[in-house]
N, CA, C and O atoms as a Maestro MAE file, in Angstrom:
{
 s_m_m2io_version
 :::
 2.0.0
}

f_m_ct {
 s_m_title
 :::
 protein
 m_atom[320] {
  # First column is atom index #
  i_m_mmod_type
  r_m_x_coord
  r_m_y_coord
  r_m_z_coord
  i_m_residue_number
  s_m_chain_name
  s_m_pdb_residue_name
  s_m_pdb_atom_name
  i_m_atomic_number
  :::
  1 25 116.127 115.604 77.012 1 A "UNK " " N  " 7
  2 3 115.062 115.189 76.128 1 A "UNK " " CA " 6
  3 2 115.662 114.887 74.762 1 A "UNK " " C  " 6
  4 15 116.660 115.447 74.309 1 A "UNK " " O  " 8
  5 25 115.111 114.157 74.292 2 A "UNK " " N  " 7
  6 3 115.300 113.484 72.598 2 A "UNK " " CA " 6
  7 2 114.641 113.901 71.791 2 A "UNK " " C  " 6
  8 15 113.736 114.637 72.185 2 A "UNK " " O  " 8
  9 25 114.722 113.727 70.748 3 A "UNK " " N  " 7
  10 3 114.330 114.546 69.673 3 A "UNK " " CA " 6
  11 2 112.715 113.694 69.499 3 A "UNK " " C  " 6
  12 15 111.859 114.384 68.945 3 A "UNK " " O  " 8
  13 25 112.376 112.587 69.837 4 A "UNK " " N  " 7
  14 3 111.187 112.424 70.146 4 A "UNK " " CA " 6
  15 2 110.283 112.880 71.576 4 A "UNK " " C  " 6
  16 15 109.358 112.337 72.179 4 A "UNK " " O  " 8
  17 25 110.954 113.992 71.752 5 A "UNK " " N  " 7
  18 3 110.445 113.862 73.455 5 A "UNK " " CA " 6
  19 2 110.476 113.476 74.350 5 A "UNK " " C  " 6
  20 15 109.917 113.956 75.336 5 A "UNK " " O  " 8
  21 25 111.343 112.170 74.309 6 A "UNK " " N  " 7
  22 3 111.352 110.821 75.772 6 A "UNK " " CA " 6
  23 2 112.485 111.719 76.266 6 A "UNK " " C  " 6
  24 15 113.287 112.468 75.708 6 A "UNK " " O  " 8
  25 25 112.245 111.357 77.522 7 A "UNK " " N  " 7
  26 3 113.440 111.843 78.625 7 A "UNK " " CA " 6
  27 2 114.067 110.438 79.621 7 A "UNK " " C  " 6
  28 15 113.349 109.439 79.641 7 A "UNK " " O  " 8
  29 25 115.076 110.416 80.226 8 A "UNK " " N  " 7
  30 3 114.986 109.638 81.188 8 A "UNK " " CA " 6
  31 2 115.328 109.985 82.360 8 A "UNK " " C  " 6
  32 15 116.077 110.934 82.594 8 A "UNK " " O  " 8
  33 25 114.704 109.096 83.389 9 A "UNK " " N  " 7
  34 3 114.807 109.669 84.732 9 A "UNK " " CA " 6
  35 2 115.933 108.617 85.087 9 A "UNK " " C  " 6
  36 15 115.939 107.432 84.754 9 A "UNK " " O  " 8
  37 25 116.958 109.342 85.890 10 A "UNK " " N  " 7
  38 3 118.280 108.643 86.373 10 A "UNK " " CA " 6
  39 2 117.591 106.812 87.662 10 A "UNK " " C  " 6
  40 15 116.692 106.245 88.283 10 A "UNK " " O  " 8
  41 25 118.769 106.832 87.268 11 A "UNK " " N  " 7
  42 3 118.398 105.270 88.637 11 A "UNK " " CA " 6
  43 2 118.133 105.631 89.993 11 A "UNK " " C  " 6
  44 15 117.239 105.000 90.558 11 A "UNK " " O  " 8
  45 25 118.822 106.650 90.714 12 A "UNK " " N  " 7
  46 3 118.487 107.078 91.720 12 A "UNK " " CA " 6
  47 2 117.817 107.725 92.119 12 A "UNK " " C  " 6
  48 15 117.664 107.803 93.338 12 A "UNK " " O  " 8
  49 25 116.928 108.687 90.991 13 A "UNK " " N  " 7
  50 3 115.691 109.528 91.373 13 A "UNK " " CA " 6
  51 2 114.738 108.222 91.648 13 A "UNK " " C  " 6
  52 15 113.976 108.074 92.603 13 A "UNK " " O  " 8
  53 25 114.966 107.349 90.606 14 A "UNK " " N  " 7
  54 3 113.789 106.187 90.472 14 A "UNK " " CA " 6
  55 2 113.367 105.169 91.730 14 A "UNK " " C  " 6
  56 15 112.283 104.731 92.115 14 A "UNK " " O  " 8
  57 25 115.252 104.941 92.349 15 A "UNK " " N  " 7
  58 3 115.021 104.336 93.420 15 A "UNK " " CA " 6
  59 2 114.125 105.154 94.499 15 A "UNK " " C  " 6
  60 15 113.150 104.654 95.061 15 A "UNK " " O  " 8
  61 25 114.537 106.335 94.690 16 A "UNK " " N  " 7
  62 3 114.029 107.282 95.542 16 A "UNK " " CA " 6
  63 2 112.125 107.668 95.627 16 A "UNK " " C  " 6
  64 15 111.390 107.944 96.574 16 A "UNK " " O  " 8
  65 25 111.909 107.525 94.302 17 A "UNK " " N  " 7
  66 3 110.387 107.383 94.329 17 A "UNK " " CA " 6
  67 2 109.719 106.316 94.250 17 A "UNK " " C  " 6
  68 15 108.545 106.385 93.883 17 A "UNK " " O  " 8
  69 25 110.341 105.005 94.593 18 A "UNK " " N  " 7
  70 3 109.773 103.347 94.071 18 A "UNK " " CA " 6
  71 2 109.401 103.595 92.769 18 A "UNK " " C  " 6
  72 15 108.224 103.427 92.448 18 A "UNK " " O  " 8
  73 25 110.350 104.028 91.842 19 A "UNK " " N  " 7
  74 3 109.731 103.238 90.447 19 A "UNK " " CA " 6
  75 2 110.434 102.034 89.585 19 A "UNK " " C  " 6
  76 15 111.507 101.902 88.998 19 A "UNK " " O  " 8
  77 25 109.591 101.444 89.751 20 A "UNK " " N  " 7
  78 3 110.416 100.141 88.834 20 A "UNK " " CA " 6
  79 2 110.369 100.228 87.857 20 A "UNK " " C  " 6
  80 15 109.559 100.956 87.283 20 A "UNK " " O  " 8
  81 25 111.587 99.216 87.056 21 A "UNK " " N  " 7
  82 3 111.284 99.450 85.700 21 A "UNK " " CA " 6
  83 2 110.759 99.087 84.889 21 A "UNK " " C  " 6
  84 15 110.477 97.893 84.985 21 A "UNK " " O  " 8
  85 25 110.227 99.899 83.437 22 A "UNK " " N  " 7
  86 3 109.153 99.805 82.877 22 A "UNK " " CA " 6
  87 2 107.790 99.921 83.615 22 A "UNK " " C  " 6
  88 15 106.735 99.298 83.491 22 A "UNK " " O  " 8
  89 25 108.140 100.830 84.340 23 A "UNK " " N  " 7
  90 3 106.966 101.368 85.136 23 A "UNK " " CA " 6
  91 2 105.859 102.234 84.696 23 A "UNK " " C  " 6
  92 15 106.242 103.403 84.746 23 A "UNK " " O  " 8
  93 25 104.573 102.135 84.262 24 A "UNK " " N  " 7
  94 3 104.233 103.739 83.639 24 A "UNK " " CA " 6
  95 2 104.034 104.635 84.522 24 A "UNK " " C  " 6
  96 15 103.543 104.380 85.622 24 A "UNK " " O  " 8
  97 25 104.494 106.121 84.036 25 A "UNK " " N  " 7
  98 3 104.582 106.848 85.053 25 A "UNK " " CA " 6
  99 2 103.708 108.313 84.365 25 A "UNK " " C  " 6
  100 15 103.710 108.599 83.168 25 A "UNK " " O  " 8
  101 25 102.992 109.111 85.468 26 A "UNK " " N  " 7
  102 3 102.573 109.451 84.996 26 A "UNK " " CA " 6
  103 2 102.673 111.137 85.065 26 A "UNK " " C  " 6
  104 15 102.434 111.461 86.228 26 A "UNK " " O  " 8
  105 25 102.895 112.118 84.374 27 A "UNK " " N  " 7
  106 3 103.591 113.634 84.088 27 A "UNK " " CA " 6
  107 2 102.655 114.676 84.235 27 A "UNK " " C  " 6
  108 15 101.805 114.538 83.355 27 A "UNK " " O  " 8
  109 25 102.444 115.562 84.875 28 A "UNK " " N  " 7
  110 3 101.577 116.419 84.714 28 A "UNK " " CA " 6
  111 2 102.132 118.010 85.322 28 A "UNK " " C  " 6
  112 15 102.413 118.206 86.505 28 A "UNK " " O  " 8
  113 25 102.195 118.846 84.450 29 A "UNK " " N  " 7
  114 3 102.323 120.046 84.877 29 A "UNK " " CA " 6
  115 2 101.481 120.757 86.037 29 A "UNK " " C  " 6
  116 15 100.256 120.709 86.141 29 A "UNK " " O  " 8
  117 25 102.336 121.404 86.859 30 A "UNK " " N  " 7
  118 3 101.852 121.875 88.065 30 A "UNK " " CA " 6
  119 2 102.710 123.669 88.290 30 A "UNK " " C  " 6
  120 15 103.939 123.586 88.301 30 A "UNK " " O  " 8
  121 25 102.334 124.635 88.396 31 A "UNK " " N  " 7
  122 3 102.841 125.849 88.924 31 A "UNK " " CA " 6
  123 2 104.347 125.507 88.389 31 A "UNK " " C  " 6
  124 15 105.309 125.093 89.037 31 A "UNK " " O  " 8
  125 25 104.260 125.766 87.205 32 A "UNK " " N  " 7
  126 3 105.207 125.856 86.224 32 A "UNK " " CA " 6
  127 2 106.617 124.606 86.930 32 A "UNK " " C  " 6
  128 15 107.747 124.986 87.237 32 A "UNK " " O  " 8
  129 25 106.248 123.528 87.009 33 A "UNK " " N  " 7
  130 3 107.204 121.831 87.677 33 A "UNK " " CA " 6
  131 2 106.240 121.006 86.798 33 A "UNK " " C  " 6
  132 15 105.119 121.235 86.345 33 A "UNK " " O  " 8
  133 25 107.142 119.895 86.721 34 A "UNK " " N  " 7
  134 3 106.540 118.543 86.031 34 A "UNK " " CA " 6
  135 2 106.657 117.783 87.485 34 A "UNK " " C  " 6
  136 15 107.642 117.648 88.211 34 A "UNK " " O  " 8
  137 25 105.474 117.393 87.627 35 A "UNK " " N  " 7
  138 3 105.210 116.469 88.566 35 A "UNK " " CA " 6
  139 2 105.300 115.091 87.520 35 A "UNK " " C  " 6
  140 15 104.969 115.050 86.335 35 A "UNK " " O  " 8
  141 25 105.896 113.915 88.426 36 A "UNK " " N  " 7
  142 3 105.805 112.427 87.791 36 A "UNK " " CA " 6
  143 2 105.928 111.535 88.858 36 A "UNK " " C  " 6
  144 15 106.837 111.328 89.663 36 A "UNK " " O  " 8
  145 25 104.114 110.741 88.588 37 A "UNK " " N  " 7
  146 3 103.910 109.811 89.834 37 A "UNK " " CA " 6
  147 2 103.785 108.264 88.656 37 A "UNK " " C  " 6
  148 15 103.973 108.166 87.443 37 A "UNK " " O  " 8
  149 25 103.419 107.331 89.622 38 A "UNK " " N  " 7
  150 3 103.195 105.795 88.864 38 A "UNK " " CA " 6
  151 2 101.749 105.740 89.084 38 A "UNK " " C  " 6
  152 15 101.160 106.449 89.900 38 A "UNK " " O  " 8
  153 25 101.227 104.909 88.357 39 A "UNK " " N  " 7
  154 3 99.726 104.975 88.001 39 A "UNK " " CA " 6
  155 2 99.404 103.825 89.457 39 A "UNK " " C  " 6
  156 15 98.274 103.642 89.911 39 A "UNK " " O  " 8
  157 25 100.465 103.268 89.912 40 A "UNK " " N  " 7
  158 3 100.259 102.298 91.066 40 A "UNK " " CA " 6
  159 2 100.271 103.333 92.140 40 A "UNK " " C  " 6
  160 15 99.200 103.347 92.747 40 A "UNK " " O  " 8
  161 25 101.042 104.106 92.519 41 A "UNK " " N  " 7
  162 3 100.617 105.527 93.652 41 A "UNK " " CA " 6
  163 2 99.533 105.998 93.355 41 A "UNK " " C  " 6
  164 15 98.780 106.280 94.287 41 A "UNK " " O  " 8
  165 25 99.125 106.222 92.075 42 A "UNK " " N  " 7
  166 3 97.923 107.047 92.283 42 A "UNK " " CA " 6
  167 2 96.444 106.080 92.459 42 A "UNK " " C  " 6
  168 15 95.437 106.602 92.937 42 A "UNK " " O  " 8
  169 25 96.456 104.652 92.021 43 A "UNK " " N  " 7
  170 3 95.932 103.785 92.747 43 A "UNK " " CA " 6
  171 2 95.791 103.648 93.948 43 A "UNK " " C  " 6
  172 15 94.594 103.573 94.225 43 A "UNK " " O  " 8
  173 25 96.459 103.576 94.836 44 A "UNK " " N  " 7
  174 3 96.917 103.225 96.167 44 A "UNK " " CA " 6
  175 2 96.318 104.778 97.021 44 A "UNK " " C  " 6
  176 15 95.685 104.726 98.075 44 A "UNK " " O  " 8
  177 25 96.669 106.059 96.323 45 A "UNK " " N  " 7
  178 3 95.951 107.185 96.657 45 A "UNK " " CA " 6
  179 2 94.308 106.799 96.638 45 A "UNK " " C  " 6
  180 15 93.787 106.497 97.712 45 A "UNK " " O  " 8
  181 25 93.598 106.811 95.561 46 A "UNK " " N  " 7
  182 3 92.263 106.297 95.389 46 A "UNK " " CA " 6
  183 2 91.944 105.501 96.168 46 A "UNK " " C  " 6
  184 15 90.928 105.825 96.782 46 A "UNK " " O  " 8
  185 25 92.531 104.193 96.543 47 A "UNK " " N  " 7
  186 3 92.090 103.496 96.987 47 A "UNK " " CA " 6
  187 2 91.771 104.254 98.622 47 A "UNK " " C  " 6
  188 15 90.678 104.177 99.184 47 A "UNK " " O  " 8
  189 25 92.561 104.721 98.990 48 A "UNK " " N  " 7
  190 3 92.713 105.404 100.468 48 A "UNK " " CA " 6
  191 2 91.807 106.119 100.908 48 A "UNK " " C  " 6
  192 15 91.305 106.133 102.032 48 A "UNK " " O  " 8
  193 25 91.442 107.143 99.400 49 A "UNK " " N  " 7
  194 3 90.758 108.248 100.021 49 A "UNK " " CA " 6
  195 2 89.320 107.698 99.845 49 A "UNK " " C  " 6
  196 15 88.483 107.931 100.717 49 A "UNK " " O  " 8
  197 25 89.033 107.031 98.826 50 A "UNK " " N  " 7
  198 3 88.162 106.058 98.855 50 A "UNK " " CA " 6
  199 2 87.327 105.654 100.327 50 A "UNK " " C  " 6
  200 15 86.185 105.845 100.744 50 A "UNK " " O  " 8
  201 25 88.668 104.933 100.902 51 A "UNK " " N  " 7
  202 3 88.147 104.096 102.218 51 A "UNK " " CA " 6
  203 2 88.041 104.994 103.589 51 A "UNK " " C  " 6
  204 15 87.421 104.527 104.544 51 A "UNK " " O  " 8
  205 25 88.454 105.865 103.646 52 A "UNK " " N  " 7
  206 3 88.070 106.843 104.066 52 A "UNK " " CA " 6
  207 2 86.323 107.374 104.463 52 A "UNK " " C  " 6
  208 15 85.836 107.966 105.425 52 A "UNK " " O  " 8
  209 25 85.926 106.981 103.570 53 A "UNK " " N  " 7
  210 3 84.588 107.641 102.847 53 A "UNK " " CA " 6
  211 2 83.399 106.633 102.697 53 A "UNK " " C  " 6
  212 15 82.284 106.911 102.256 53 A "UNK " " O  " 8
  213 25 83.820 105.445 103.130 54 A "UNK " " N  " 7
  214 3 83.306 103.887 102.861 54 A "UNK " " CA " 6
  215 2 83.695 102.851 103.857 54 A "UNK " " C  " 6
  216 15 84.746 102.226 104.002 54 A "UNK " " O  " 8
  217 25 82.642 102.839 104.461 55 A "UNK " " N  " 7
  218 3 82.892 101.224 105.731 55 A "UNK " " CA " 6
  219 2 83.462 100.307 105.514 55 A "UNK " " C  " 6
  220 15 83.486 100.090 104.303 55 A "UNK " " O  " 8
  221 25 84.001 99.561 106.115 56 A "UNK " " N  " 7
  222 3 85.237 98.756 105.305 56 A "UNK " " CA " 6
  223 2 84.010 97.416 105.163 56 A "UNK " " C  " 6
  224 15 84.553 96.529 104.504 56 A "UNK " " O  " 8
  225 25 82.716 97.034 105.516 57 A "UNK " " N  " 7
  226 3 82.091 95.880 105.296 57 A "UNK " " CA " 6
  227 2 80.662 96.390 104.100 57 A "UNK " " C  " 6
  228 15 79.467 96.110 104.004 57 A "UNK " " O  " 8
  229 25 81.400 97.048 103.538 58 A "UNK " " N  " 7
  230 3 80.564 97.536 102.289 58 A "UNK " " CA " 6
  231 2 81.528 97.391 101.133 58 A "UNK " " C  " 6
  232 15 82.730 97.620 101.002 58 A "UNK " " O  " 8
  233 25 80.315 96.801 100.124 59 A "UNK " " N  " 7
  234 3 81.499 96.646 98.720 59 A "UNK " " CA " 6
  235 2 80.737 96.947 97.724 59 A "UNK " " C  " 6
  236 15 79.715 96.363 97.363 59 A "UNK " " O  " 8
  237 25 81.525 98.397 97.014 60 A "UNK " " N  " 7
  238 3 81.382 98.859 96.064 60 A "UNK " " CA " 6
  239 2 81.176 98.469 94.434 60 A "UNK " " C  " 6
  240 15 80.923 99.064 93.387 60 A "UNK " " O  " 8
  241 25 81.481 96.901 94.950 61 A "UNK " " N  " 7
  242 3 80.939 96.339 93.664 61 A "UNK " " CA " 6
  243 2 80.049 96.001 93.528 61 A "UNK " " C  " 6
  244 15 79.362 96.033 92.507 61 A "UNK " " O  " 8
  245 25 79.768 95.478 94.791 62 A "UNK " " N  " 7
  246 3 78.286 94.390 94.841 62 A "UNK " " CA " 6
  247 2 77.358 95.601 94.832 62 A "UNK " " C  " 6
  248 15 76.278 95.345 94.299 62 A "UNK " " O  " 8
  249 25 77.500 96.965 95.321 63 A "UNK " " N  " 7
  250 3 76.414 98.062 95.203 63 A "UNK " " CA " 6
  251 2 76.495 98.269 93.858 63 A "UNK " " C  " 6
  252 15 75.344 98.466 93.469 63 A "UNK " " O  " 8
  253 25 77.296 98.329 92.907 64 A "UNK " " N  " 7
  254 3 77.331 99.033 91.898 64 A "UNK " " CA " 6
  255 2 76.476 97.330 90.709 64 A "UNK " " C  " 6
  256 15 75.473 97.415 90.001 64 A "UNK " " O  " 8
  257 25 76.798 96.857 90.789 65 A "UNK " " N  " 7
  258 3 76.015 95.441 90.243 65 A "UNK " " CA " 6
  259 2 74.500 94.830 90.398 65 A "UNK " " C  " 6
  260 15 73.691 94.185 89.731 65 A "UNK " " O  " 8
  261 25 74.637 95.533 91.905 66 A "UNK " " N  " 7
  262 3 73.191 95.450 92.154 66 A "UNK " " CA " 6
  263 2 72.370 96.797 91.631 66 A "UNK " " C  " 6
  264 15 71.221 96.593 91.239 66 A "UNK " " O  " 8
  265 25 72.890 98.200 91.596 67 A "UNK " " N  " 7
  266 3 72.150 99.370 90.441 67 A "UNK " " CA " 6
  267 2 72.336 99.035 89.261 67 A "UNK " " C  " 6
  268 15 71.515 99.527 88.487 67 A "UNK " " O  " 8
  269 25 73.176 98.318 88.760 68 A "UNK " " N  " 7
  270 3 72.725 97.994 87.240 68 A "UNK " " CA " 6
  271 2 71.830 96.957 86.995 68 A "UNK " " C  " 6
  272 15 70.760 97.213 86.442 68 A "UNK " " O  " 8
  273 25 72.094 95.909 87.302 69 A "UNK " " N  " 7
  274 3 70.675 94.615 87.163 69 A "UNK " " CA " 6
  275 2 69.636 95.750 88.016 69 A "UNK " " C  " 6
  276 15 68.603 95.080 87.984 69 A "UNK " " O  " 8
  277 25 69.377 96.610 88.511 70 A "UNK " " N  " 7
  278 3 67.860 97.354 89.222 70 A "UNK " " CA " 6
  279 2 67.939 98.381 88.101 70 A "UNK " " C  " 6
  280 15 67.018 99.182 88.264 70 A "UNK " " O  " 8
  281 25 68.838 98.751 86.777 71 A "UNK " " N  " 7
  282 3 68.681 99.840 85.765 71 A "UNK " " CA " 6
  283 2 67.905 99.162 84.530 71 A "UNK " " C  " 6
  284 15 67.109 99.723 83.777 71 A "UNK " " O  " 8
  285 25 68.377 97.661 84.500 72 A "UNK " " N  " 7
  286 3 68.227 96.535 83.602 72 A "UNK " " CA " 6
  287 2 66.784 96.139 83.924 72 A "UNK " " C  " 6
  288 15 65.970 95.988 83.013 72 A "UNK " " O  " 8
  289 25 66.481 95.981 85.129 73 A "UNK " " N  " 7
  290 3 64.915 95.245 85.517 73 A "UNK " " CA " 6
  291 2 64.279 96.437 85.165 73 A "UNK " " C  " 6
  292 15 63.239 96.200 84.550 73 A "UNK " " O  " 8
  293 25 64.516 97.708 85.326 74 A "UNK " " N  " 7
  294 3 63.810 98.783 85.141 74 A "UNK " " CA " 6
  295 2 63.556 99.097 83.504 74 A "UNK " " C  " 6
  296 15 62.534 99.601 83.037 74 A "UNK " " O  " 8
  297 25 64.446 98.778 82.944 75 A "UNK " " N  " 7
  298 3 64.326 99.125 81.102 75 A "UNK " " CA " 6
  299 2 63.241 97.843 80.581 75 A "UNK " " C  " 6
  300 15 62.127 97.924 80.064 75 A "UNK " " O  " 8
  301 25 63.826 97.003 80.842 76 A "UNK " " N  " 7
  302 3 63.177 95.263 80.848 76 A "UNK " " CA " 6
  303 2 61.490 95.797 80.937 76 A "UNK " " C  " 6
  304 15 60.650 95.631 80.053 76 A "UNK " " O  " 8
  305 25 61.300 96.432 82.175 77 A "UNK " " N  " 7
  306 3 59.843 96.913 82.365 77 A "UNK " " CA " 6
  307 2 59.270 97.742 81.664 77 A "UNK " " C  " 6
  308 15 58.139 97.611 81.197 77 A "UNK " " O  " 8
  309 25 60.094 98.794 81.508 78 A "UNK " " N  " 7
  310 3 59.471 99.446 80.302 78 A "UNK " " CA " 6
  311 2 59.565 99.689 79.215 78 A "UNK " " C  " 6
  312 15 59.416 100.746 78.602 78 A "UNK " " O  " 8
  313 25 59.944 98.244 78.767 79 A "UNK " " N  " 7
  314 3 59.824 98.094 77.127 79 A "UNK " " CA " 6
  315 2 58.599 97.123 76.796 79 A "UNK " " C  " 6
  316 15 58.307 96.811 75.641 79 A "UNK " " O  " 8
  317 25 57.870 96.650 78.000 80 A "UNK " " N  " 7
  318 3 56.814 95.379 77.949 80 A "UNK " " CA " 6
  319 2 55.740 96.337 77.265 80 A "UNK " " C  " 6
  320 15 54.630 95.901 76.959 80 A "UNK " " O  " 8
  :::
 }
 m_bond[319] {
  # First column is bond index #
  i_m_from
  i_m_to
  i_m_order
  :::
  1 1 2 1
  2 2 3 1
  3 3 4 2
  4 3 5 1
  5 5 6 1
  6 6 7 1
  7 7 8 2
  8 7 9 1
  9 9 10 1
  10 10 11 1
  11 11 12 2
  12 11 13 1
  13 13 14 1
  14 14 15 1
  15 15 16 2
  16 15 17 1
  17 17 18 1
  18 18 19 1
  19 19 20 2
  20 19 21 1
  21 21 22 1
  22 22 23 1
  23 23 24 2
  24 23 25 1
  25 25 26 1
  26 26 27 1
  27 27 28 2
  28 27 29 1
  29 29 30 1
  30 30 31 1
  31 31 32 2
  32 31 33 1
  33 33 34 1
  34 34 35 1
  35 35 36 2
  36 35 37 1
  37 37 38 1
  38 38 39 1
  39 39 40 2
  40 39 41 1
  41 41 42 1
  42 42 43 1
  43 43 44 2
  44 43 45 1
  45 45 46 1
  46 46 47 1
  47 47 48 2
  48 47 49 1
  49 49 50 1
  50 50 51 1
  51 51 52 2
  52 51 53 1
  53 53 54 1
  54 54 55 1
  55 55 56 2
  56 55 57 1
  57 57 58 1
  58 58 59 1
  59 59 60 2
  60 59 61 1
  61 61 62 1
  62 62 63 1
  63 63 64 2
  64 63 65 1
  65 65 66 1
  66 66 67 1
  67 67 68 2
  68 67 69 1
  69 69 70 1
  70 70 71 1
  71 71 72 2
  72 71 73 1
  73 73 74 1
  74 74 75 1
  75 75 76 2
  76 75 77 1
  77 77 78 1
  78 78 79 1
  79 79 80 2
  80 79 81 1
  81 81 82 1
  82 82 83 1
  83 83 84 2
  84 83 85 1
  85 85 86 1
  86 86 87 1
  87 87 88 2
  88 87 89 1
  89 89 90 1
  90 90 91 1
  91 91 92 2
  92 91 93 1
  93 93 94 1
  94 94 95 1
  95 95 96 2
  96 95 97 1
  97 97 98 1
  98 98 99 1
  99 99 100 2
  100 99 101 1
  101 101 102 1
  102 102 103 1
  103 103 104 2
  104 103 105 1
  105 105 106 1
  106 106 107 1
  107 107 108 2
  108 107 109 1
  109 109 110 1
  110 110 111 1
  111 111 112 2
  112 111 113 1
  113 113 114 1
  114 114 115 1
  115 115 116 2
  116 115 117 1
  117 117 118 1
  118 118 119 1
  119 119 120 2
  120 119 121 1
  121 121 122 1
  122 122 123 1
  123 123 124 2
  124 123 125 1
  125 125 126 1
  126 126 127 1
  127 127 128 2
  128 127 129 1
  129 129 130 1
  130 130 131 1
  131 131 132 2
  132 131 133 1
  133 133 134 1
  134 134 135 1
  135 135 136 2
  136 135 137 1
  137 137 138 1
  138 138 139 1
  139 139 140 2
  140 139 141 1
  141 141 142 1
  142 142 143 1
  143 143 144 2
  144 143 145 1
  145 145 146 1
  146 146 147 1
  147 147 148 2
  148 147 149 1
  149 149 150 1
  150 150 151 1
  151 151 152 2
  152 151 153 1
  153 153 154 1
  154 154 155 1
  155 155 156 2
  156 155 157 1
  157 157 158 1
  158 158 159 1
  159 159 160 2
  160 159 161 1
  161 161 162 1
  162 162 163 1
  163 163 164 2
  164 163 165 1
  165 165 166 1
  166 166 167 1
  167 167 168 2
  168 167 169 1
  169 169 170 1
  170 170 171 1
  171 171 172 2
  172 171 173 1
  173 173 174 1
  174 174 175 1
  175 175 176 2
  176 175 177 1
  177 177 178 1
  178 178 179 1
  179 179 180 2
  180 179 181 1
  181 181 182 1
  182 182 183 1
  183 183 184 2
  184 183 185 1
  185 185 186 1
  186 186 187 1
  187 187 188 2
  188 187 189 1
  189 189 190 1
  190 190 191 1
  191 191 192 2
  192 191 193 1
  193 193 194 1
  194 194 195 1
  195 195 196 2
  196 195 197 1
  197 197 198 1
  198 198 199 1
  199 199 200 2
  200 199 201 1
  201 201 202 1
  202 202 203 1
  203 203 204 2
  204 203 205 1
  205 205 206 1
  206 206 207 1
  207 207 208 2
  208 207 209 1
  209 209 210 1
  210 210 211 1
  211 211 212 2
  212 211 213 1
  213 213 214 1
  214 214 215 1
  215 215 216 2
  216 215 217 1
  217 217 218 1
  218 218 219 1
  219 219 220 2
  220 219 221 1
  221 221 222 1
  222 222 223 1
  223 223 224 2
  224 223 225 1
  225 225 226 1
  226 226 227 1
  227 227 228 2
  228 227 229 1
  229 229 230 1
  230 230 231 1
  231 231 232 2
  232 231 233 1
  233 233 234 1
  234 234 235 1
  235 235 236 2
  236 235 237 1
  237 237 238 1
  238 238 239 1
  239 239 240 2
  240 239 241 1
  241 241 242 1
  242 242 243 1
  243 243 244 2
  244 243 245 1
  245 245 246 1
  246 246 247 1
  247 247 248 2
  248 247 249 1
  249 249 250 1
  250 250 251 1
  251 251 252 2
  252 251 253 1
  253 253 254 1
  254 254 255 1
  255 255 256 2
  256 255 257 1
  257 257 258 1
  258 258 259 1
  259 259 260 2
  260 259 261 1
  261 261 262 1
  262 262 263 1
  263 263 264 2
  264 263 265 1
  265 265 266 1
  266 266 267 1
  267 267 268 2
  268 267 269 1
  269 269 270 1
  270 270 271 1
  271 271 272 2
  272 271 273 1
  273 273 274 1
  274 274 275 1
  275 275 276 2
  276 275 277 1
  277 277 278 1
  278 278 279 1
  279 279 280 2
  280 279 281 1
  281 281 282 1
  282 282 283 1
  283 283 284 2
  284 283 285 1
  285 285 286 1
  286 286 287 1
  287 287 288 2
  288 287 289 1
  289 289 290 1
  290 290 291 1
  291 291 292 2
  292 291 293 1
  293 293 294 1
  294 294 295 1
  295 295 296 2
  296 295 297 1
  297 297 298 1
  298 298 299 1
  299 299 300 2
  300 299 301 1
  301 301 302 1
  302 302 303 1
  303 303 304 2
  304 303 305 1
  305 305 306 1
  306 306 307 1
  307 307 308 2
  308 307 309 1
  309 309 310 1
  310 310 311 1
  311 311 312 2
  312 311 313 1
  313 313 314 1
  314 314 315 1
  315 315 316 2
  316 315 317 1
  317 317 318 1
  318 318 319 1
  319 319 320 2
  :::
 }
}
């Protein structure tokens, strides 16, 4: 570590976990270890456990777009 705090992780830990470079990565203490994942693994996690949990011919956007324009028609109404 540096006197600002940055550390670096060697080339071969990096190869070893797919991180590319200039990757952000992300640190979090665990049972006294620094865990460090990429914000693209932990994407790719989400996304998984996600689909898991969700039919693959359902889309979470179009549900979530369609409760807001139905939050919007609803305020719309009761402001008349």
């Amino acid at each position: 570590m540096d006197k600002k705090g940055r550390g670096v992780i060697p080339a071969s830990f990096r190869r070893a976990l797919g991180v590319k470079s200039s990757e952000v990565v992300v640190l979090r203490p665990e049972n006294d270890e620094l865990r460090i994942d990429t914000v693209r693994h932990r994407l790719v996690r989400a996304q998984k456990s996600v689909g898991e949990h969700v039919a693959p011919t359902v889309s979470l956007v179009d549900e979530r777009i369609a409760e807001r324009r139905e939050d919007a028609r609803r305020e719309s109404d009761r402001h008349r």
